[in-house]
C-alpha positions in Angstrom: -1.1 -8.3 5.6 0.4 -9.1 9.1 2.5 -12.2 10.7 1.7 -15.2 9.7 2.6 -18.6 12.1 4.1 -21.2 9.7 2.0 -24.5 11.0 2.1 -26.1 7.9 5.4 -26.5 5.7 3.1 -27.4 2.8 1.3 -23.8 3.2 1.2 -22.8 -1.0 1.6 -19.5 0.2 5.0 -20.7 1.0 6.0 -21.9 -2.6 8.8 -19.5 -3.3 10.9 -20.5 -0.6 10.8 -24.3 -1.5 14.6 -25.8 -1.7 16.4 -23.3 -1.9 19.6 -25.3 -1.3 22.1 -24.3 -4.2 21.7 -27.5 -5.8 18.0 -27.2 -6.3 18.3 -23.7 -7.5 20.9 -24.2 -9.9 18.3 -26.6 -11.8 15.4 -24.0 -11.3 14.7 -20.7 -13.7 14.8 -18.4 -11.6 14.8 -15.2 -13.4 11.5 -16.7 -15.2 10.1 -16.7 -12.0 10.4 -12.7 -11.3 11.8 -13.3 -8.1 15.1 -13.6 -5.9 15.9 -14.2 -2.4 17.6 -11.6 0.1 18.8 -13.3 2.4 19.6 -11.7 5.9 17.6 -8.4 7.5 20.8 -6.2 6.2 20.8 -7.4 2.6 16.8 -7.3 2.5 17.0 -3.4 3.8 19.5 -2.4 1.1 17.5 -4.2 -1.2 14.4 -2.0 -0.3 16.8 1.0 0.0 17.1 0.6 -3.9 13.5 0.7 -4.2 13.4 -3.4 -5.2 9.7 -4.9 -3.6 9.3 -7.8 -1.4 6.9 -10.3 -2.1 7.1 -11.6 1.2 9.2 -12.7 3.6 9.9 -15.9 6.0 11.6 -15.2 9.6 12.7 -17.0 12.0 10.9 -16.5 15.4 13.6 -14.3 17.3 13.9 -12.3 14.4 10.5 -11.5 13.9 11.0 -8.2 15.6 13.6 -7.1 13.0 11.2 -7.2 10.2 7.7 -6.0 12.0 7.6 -3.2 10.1 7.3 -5.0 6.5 4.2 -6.7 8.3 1.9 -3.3 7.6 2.8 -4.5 3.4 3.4 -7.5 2.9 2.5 -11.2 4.9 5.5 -12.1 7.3 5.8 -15.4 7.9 6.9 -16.9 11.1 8.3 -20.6 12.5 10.9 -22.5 14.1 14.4 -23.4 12.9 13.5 -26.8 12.3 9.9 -25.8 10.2 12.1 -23.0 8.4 14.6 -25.6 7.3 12.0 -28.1 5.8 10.8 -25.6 3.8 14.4 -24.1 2.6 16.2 -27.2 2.6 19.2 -25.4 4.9 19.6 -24.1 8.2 18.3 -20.1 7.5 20.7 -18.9 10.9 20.4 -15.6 9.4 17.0 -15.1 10.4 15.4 -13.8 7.6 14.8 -14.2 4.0 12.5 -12.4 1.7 11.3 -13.2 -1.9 11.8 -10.1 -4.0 10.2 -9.0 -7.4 12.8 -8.8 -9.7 13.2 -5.6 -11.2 13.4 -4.5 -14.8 16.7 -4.4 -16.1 18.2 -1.0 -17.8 19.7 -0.9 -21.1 23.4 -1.0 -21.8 23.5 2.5 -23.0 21.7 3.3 -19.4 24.5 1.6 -17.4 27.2 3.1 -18.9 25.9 6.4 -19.8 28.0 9.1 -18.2 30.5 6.2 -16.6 34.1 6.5 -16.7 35.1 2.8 -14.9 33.1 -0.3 -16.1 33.5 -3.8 -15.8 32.0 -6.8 -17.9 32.1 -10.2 -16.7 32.4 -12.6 -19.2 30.9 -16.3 -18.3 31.8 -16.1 -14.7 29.6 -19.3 -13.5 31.0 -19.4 -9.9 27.9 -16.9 -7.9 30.7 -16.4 -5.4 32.9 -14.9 -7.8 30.1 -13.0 -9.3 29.1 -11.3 -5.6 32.6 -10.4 -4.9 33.3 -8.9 -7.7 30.3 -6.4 -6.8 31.6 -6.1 -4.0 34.8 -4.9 -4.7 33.1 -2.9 -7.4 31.1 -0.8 -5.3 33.5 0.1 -3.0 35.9 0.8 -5.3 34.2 2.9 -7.3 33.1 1.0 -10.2 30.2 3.2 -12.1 28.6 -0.2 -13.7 29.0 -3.5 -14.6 27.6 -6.0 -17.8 27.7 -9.0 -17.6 27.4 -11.2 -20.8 24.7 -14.1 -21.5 26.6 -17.2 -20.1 27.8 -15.2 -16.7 26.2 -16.6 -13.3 23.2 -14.3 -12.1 23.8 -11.7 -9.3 20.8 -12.3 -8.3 21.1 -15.6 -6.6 21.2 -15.8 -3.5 24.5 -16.8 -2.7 25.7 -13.7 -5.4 23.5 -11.6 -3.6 24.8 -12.9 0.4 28.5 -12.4 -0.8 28.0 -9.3 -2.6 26.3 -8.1 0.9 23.6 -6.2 -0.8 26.5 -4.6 -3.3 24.3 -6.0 -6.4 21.4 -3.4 -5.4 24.0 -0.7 -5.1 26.2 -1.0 -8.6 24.1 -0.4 -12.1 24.2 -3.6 -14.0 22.8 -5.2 -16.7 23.1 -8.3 -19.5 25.2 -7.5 -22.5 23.7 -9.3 -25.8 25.4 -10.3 -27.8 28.9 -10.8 -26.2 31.7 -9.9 -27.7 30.4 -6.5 -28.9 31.8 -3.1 -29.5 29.3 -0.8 -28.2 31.9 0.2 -25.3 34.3 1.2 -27.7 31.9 3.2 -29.6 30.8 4.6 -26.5 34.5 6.1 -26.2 35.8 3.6 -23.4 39.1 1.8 -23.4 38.5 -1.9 -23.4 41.1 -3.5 -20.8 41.5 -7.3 -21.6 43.0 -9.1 -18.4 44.8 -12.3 -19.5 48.2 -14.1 -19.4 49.4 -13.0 -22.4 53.5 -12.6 -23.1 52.6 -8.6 -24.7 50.3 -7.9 -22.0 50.9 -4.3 -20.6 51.7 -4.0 -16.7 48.4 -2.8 -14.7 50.6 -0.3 -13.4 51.7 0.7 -16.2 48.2 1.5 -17.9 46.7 2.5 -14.4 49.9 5.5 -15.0 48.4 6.4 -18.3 44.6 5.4 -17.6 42.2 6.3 -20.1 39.5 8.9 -19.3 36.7 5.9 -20.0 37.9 2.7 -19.2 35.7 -1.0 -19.5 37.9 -3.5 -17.2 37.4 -7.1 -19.1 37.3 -10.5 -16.8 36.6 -13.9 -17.5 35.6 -17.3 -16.8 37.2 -19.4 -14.0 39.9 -21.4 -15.9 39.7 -20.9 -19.0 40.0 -16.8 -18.5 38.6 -15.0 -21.4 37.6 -15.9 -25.0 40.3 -15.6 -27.4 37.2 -13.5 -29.7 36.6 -10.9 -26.9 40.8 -10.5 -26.5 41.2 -9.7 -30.1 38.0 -7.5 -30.3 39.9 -5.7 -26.9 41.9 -2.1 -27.3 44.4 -3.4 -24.9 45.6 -6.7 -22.8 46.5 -6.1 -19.1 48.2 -8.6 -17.0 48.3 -8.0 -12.9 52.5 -8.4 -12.0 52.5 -11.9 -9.9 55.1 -13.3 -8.1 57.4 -15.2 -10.6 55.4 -19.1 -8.6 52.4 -18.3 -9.3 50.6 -16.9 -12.6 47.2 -15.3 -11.7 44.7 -15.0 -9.0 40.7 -16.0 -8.7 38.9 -14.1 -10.7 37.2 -12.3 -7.2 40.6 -11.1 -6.2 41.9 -9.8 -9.6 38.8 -7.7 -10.2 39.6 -5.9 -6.9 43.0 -5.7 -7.8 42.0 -4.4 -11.3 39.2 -2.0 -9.9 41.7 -0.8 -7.2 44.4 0.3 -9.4 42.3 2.3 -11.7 39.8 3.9 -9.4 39.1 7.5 -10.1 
């Protein structure tokens, strides 16, 4: 293993980072691949911080440097904006991207095992959304999240660049099926948020927060399924100001997550 000049933007060894523009990967099956992309040197060293293993990794030349040391394990390849860019499809101006092996999921029961704050994203398809709500999980103290069958992947790459590495850092895992009551049988509170007239105030049940709570989001626009609100314990609704009725999903999750940290 060892750098690698890119002279060719054909190379086969190259093959995992062909268009990787959003529209291309949107159409591509990427988890039946067993890989993802870190994009950037940070998010590639928190990805390797949570033991996750590089395949290899493309760099531009002035960043070669950063990564030298992944050159004694893996091939490192090396080449100009403009070669780089042919092969991604975009203009990689952070310097770096690595394809990962994916790792093995855990099991539901692992995630939320000995948790007392959980979240479950429900058919969030923007990957924006999906990263910042990791985000905002792992700083605010969110012990795991599910996320059920329909919900965007956190690990695509623009999930994984928003989330700034955050999706290596929180336990998460696919919850099948969706709705389900495995949380509640777990002994967790199931927190529905949605604009309903009976909804409690989040400050309100933040005051009387339950010792294990699961905090319930869903899908841009249409919010959750009217199935997962009737299989929830309770309905939360975040106080708005009396023009506008609810925020992006991103920002209510670290509202939510906020209000009911430990």
């Amino acid at each position: 293993m060892a750098f690698v000049s890119v002279v060719d933007v054909g190379d086969p060894r190259l093959r995992d980072y062909y268009d990787l523009t959003d529209v291309a990967l949107r159409s591509r099956a990427d988890p039946a691949a067993g890989i993802y992309i870190a994009e950037s040197s940070k998010v590639l060293r928190r990805a390797l911080a949570a033991g996750h293993q590089p395949r290899s990794v493309l760099a531009l030349e002035r960043f070669a440097d950063d990564v030298a040391d992944l050159a004694q394990s893996v091939d490192v390849f090396v080449g100009t904006s403009l070669m780089l860019e042919q092969i991604t499809g975009f203009n990689v101006h952070r310097g770096v991207l690595a394809a990962m092996h994916r790792p093995v999921l855990p099991s539901v029961d692992q995630v939320i095992s000995g948790s007392t704050t959980i979240a479950v994203l429900e058919d969030i398809v923007d990957h924006t959304n999906v990263g910042a709500a990791f985000r905002s999980a792992a700083a605010l103290g969110v012990d795991g999240i599910l996320i059920t069958p329909r919900c965007a992947d956190p690990l695509y790459r623009r999930s994984v660049r928003v989330s700034m590495g955050a999706v290596f850092d929180v336990p998460w895992t696919r919850i099948d099926p969706w709705p389900s009551g495995v949380l509640q049988d777990a002994g967790f509170t199931t927190a529905a948020f949605a604009l309903r007239k009976d909804a409690v105030n989040l400050d309100e049940f933040a005051a009387n927060r339950p010792k294990r709570v699961a905090v319930v989001l869903g899908t841009e626009g249409d919010g959750l399924s009217w199935e997962t609100i009737a299989r929830c314990d309770v309905v939360v609704r975040i106080p708005m100001a009396a023009s506008i009725d609810s925020l992006n999903v991103a920002a209510a999750s670290a509202v939510a997550f906020w209000a009911l940290r430990n």
